[in-house]
C-alpha positions as CSV (number, residue, x, y, z in Angstrom):
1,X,0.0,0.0,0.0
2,X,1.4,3.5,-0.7
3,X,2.5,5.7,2.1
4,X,0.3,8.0,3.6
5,X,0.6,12.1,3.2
6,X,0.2,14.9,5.2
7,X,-2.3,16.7,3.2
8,X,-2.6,19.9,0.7
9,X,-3.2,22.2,3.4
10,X,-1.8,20.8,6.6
11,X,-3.4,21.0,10.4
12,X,0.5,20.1,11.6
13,X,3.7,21.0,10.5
14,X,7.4,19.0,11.3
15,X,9.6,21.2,13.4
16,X,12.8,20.4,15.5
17,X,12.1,21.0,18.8
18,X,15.2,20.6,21.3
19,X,15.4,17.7,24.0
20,X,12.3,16.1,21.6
21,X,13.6,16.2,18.1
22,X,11.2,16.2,15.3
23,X,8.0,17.0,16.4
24,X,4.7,18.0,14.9
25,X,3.1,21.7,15.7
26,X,0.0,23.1,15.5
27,X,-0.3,24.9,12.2
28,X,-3.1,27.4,13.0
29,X,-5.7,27.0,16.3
30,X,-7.5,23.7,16.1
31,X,-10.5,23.1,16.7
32,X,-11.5,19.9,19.3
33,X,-12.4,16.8,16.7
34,X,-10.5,18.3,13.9
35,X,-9.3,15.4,11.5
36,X,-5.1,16.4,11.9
37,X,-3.5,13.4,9.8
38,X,-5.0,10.5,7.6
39,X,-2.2,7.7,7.1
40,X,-1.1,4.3,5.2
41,X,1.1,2.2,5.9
42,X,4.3,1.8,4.8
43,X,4.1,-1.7,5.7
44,X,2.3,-4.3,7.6
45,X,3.0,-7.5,9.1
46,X,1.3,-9.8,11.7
47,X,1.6,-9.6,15.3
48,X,0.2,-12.8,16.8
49,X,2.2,-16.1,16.3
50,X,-1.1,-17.5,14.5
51,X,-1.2,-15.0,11.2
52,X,0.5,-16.7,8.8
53,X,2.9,-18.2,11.3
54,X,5.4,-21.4,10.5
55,X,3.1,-24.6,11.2
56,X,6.3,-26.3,12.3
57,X,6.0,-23.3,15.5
58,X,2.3,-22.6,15.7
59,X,-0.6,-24.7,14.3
60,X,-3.4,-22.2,15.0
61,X,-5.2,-20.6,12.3
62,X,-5.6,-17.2,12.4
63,X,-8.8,-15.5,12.8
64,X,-8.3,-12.7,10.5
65,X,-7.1,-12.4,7.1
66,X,-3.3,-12.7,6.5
67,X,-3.3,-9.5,3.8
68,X,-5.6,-6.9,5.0
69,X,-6.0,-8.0,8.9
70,X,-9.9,-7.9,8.9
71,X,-11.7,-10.5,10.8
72,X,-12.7,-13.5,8.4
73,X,-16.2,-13.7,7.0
74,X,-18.1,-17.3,7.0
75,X,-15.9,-18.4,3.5
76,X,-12.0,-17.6,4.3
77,X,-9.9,-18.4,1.6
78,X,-6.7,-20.6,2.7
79,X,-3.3,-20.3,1.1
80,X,-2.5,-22.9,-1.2
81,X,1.5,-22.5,-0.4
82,X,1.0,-21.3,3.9
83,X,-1.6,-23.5,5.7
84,X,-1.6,-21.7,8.0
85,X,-2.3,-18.5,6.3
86,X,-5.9,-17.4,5.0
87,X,-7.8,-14.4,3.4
88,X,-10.7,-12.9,3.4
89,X,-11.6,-12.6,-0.3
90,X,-9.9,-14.1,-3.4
91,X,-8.9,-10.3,-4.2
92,X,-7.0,-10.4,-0.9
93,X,-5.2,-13.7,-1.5
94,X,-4.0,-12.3,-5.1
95,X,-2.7,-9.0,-3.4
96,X,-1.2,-11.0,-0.6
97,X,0.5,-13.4,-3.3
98,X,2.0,-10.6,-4.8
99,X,3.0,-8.8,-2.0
100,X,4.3,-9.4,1.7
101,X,3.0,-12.9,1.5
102,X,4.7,-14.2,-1.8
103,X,5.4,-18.3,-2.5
104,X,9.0,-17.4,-1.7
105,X,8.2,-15.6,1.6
106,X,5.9,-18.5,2.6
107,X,8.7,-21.7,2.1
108,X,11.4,-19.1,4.0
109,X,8.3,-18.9,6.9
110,X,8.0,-22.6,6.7
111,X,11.4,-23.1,6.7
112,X,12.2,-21.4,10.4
113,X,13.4,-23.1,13.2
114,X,10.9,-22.9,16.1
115,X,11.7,-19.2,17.9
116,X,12.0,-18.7,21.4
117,X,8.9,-16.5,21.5
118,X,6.4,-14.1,19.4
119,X,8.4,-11.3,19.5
120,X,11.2,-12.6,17.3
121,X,8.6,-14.2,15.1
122,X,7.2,-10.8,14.6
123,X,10.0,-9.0,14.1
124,X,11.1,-11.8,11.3
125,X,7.9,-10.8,9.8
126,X,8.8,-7.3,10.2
127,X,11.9,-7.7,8.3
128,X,10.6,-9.8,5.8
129,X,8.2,-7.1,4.8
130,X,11.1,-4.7,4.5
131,X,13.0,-7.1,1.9
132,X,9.8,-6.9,0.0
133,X,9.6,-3.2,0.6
134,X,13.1,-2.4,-0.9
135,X,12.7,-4.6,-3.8
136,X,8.8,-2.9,-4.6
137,X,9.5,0.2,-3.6
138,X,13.0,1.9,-2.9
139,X,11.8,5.1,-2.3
140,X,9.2,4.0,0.3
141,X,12.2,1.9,1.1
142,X,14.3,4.8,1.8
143,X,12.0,6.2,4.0
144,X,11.7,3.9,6.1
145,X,15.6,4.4,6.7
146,X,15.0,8.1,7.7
147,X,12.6,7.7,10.8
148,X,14.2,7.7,13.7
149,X,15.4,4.7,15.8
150,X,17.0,3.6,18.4
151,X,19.7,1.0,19.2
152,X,18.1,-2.4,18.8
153,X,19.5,-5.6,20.9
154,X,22.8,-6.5,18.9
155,X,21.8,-10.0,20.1
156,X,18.2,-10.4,18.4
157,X,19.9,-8.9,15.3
158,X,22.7,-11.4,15.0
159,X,20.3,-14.2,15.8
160,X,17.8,-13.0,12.8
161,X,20.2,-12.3,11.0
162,X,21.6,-15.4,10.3
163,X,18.1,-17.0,10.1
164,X,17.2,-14.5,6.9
165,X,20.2,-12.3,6.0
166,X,20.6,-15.0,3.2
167,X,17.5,-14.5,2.1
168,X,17.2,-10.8,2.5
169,X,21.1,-9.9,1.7
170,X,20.6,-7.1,4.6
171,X,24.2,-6.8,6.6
172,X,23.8,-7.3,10.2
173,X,24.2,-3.5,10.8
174,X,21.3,-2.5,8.1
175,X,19.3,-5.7,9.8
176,X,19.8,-3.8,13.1
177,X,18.8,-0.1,11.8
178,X,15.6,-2.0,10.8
179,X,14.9,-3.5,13.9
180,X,15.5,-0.4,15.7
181,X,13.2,1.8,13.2
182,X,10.2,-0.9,13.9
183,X,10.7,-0.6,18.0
184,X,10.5,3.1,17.7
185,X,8.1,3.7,14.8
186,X,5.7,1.0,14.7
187,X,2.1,1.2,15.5
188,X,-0.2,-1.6,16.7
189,X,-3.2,-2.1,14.6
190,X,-5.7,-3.5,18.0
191,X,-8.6,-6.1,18.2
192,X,-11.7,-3.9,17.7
193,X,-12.4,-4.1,21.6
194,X,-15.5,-6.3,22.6
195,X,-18.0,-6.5,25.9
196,X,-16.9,-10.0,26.4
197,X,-13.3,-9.2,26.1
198,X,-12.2,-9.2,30.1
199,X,-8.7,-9.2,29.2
200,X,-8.9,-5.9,27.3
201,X,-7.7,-5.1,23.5
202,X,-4.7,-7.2,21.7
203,X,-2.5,-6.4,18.8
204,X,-3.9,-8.0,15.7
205,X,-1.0,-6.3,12.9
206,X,1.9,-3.7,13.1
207,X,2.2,-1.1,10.8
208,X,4.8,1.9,9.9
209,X,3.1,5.3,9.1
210,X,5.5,7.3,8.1
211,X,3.9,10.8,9.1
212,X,2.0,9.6,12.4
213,X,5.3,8.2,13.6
214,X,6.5,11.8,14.2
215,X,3.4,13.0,17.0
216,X,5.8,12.6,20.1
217,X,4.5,10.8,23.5
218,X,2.6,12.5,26.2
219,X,0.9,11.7,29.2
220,X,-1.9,13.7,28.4
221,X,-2.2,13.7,25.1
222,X,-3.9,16.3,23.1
223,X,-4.9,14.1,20.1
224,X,-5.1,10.6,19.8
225,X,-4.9,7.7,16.8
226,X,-8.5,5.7,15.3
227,X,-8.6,2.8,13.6
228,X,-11.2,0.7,11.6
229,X,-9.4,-2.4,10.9
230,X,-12.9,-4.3,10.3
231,X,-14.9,-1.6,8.1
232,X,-15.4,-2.1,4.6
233,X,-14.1,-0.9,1.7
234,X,-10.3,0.2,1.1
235,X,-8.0,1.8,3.3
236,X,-9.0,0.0,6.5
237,X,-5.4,-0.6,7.8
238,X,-5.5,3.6,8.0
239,X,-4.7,5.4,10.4
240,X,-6.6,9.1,11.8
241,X,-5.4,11.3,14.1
242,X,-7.8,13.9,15.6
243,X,-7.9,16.7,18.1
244,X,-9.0,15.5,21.9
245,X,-9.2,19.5,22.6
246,X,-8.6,22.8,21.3
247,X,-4.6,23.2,20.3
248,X,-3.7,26.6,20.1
249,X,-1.2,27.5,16.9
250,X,2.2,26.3,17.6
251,X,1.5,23.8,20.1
252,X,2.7,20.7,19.8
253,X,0.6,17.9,18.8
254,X,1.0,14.4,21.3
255,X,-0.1,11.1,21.5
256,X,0.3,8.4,24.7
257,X,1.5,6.0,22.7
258,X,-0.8,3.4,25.5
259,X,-3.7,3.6,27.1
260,X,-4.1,6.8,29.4
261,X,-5.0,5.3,32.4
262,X,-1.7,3.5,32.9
263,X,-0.2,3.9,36.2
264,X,3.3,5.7,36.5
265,X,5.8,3.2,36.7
266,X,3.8,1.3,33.8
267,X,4.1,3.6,31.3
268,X,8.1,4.7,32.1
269,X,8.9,1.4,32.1
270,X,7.5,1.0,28.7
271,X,8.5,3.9,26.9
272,X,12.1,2.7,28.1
273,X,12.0,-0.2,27.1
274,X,10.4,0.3,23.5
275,X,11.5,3.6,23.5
276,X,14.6,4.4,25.0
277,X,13.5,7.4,26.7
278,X,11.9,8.5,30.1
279,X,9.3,10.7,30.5
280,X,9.0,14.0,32.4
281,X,5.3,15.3,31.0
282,X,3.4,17.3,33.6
283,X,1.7,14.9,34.9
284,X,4.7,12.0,35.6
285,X,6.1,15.1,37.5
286,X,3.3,14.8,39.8
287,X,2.8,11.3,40.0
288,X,6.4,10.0,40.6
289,X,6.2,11.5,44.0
290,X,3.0,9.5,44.8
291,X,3.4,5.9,47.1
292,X,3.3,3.0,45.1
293,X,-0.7,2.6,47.0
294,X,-1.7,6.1,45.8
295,X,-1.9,4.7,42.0
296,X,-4.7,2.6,43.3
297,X,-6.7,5.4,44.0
298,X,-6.6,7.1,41.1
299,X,-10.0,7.0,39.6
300,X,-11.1,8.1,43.5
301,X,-8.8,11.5,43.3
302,X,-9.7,12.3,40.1
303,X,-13.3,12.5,41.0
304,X,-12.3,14.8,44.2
305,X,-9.9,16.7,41.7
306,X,-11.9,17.3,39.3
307,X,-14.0,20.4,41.3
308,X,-13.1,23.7,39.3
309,X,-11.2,22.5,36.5
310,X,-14.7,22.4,34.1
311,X,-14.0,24.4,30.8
312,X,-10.3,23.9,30.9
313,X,-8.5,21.4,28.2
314,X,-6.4,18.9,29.2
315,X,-2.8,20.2,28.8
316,X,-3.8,23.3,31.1
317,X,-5.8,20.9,33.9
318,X,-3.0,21.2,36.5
319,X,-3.6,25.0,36.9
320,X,-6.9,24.6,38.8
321,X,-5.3,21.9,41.3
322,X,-1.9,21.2,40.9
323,X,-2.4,17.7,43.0
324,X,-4.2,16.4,40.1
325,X,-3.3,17.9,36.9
326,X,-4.9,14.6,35.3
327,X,-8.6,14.9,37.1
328,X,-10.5,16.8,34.0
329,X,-8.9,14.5,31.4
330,X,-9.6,11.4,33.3
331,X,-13.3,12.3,33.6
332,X,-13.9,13.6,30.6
333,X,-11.5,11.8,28.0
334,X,-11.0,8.5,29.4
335,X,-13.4,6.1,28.7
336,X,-15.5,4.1,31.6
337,X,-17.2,1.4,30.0
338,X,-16.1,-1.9,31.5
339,X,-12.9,-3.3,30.5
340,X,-12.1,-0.5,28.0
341,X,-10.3,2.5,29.2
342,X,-9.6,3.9,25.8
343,X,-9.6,8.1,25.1
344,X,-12.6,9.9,23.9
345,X,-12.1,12.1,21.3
346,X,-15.2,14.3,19.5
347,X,-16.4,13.3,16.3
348,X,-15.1,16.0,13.5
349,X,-16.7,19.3,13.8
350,X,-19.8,19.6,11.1
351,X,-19.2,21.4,8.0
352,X,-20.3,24.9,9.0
353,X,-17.7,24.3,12.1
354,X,-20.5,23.7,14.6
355,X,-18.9,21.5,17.1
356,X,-20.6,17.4,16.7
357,X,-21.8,17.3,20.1
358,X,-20.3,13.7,20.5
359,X,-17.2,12.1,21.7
360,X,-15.7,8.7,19.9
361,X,-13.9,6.2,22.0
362,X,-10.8,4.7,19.8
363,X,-10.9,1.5,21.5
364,X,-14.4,0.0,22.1
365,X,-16.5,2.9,19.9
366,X,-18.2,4.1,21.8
367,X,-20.3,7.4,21.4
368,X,-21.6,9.7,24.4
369,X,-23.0,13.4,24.4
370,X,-20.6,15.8,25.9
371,X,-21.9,17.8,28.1
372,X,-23.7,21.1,27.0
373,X,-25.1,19.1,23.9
374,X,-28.0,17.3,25.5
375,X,-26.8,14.7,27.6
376,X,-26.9,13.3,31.3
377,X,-24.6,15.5,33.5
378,X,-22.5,12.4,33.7
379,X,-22.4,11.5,30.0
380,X,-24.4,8.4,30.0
381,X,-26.5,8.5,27.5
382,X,-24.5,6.9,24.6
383,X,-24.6,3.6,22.1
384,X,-21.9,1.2,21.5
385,X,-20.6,1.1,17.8
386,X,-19.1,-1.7,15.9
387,X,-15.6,-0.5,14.8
């Protein structure tokens, strides 16, 4: 699939920012629910051991088809050369064929030694995808090669390179780059989220986009990343970015790269380990000093913090208690149906610019009136969408 573009008349605009590198600012005020980016992917590749996985490893088939990662209808399609590989539609077995999922690429799956676990599966998928990548595309290719990334493990490069540097004729130091430019860059494309799901949303696909891979991470992020993995149509391995609030010009424009309601030392220790950085947002000032036992009352405080902070967006919340600069966000932007906890964002504004009325949650869909449109004081009137 081609790569996405930042279009004609940008919302965001790439600027160097010191301490964060490249960045993306606001290019004029934005309005809350404003569409900011619109992206493809670069590349895709499975996440779970049971798309399109060696059956020598993983006998499982997977539930979702191995080229454009929707769930399967009631007539999948199996790969003639992968058994363990199947697509949704004819169409998507031809495009897979010719592809990331070539005869070639499925005797060098086949071929693999059993892996110590999914990660390295995933990452030989990763890989794999970019051999196809700078054959199909160089440019693309290229471009990959200029996002930024950090040092990968020299140890899970040497080991997959000698599993596929034959194949892909990558040197170990240009199989390393890659690695690292995955880690850093790569988005998960996530389960559409279910009532039944207790366990919360998993990773179906990754994908490299490669203009939303330059929104840096924050805490409280002002904007926040859609997808519709299962809707029909083309383009459903996209990727949209809109406004959570108003973003005054020049402001920079921030994702949490996980869910917002991730306690402290949860989300440092993952952005240092996929990300190689630590965080020192507004709020992870405040909460670093908390006991380990205060992050278990969180949803408690926020309630109790929330008094006097109505009308303020999120990145200016701590001004009205500087306890709880997180309390507004939490109450209005996080999502409380069970198991979810994904961010709300409002739909896009309507064409005269009137504001929707209603916020979207990215995880289980769903839709509430905000309040001033209509709805409950507490937002509770609101229906459940299939995304």
């Amino acid at each position: 699939m081609a790569a996405g573009s930042i279009p004609t008349e940008p919302l965001v605009k790439l600027s160097n920012i010191p301490g964060r590198g490249r960045a993306l600012l606001a290019s004029r005020h934005i309005k809350a629910g404003e569409i900011l980016l619109s992206d493809a992917p670069l590349l895709l590749y499975p996440a779970s051991p049971t798309a399109s996985a060696p059956s020598s490893s993983f006998t499982s088939t997977s539930p979702f088809c191995s080229h454009c990662f929707r769930s399967l209808g009631s007539d999948p399609v199996p790969c003639v050369f992968c058994p363990s590989a199947v697509f949704c539609s004819t169409h998507c077995l031809s495009a897979g064929l010719s592809s990331f999922h070539t005869p070639s690429l499925c005797a060098v799956l086949a071929s693999l030694p059993p892996l110590p676990n999914s990660e390295l599966l995933a990452q030989s998928h990763f890989l794999l995808a970019a051999f196809v990548l700078s054959s199909s595309s160089p440019a693309n290719f290229h471009l990959l090669l200029s996002l930024d990334g950090s040092d990968a493990s020299q140890e899970d490069a040497i080991f997959l390179h000698s599993l596929l540097g034959p194949l892909t004729g990558f040197s170990l130091e240009l199989t390393a780059a890659l690695i690292a430019k995955d880690r850093r860059n790569s988005f998960g494309l996530m389960e559409p989220l279910r009532k039944e799901d207790a366990g919360g949303r998993t990773v179906r696909a990754y994908g490299i986009y490669p203009n939303a891979s330059f929104f840096n991470h924050d805490c409280l992020p002002n904007a926040c990343r859609f997808d519709y993995l299962d809707r029909d149509g083309d383009g459903n391995t996209g990727i949209t970015i809109r406004a959570i609030n108003d973003i005054p010009e020049g402001r920079e424009v921030c994702l949490s790269y996980f869910p917002a309601n991730w306690g402290y030392a949860e989300r440092q220790q993952r952005l240092m380990e996929d990300y190689g950085f630590h965080c020192s947002c507004d709020r992870c000032e405040v909460e670093k000093n908390w006991k380990d036992d205060d992050e278990g009352m969180e949803d408690e405080d926020e309630d109790e913090g929330v008094e006097g902070l109505e009308g303020e967006n999120c990145e200016d919340a701590g001004d009205g208690d500087a306890d709880f600069p997180h309390a507004y966000f939490f109450v209005r932007y996080v999502c409380d149906q069970e198991n979810c906890g994904g961010t709300m964002a409002p739909l896009p504004p309507l064409p005269e610019g009137t504001p929707s009325g209603l916020l979207e949650c990215n995880a289980c869909g769903w839709l509430k009136k905000e309040e001033g449109f209509g709805g409950d004081d507490d937002g509770g009137d609101g229906v459940m969408l299939d995304v």
